[in-house]
N, C-alpha and C positions, 0 to 999 in steps of 0.2 A: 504494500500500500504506500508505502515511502517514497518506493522507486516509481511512483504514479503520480503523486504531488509534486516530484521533482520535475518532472519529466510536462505536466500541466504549467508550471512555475517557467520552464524554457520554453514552451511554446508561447504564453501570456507576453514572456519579454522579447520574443522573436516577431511576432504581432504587433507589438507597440511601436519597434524598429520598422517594421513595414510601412504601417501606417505613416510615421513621419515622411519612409520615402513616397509613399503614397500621396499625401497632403503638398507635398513639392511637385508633381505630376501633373504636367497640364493633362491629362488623357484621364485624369482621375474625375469621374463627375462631381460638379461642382456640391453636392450636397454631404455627400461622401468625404470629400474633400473641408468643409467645414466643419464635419460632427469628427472626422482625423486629427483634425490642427487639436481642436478643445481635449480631446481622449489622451492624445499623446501630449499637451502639455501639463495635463493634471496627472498624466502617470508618470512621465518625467520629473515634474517640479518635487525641490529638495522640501517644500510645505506641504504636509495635507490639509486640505480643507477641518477634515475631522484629525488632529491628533491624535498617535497612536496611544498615547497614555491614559485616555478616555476608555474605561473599560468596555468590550464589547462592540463599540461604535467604533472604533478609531480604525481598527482593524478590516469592522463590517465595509466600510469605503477601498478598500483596497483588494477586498476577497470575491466584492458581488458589484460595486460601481464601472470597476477597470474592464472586467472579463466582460460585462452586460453591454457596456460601450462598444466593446472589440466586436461582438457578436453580430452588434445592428451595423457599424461602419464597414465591417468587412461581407457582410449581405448585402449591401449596398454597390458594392464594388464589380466589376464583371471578376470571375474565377478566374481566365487570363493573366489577366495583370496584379491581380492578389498573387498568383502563382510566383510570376515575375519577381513582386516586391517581398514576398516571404524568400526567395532564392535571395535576392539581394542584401535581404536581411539576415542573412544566414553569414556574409562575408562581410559584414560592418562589424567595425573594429571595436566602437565605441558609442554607447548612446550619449544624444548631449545634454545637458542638464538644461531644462528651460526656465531661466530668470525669470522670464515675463510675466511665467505663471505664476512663479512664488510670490512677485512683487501682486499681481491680484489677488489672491489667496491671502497672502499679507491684510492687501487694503479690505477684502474683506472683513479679518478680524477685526483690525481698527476700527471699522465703520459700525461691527457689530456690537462692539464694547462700548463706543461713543455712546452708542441707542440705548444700551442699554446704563450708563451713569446718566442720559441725560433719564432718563423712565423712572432711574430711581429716584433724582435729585426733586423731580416732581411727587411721586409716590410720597415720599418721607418730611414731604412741607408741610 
C-alpha cells in the first residue's frame, strides 16, 4: 500500500509539471489553460492557503484540492498533448517555485485577519 501512495505522490507531481508546461502552450485550450496556471500555482507556491498545522484541514487542501484540480484541467485537455506534456514532464529537471502565488495566498491572509480585527474591534465596542 506504500509503494501505491508513493507511486500516486509521483504521478500528482508529474501532472502538476505538465500542466505548467501545458499553461505555457499556445495549443492548450484556453480554459484548460487558465484553470492550469491557478492549479499549478497553488500546488507550487511555498504558502498554503490552508496551513498545514491546522489539524485535519491543512493537509485536507493538499490530498483532495490539488489531485480534484489535476483531474478537471487535464479532462479538459485533448489526450495528445497531455501525452506530450506528461512525457515532457517526465524530463524536467526542476519545478519552479511560484512567488506570485505565495504573495496572493499571503494577501489573502492579511486581508483575512484585517476583517476579521476590524469585526472584532466592532463586536467588543
Amino acid at each position: 500500500m506504500l509503494e501505491r501512495i508513493r507511486n500516486w505522490a509521483r504521478t500528482v507531481k508529474r501532472d502538476v509539471i505538465a500542466l505548467y508546461i501545458a499553461g505555457r502552450d499556445p495549443r492548450t485550450p484556453w480554459i484548460a489553460k487558465v484553470l492550469a496556471v491557478a492549479i499549478v500555482a497553488y500546488a507550487l507556491s511555498p504558502i498554503d492557503l490552508i496551513p498545514d498545522f491546522i489539524p485535519i484541514l491543512g493537509y485536507l487542501d493538499d490530498l483532495l484540492l490539488v489531485p480534484l484540480g489535476l483531474l478537471l484541467v487535464v479532462a479538459l485537455i485533448p489526450k495528445d498533448l497531455m501525452a506530450e506534456y506528461r512525457h515532457e514532464a517526465e524530463h524536467f529537471k526542476r519545478p519552479p517555485v511560484q512567488w506570485s502565488a505565495a504573495i496572493v495566498i499571503g494577501a489573502l491572509w492579511l486581508i483575512g485577519i484585517g476583517l476579521l480585527v476590524w469585526w472584532a474591534a466592532g463586536y467588543f465596542q
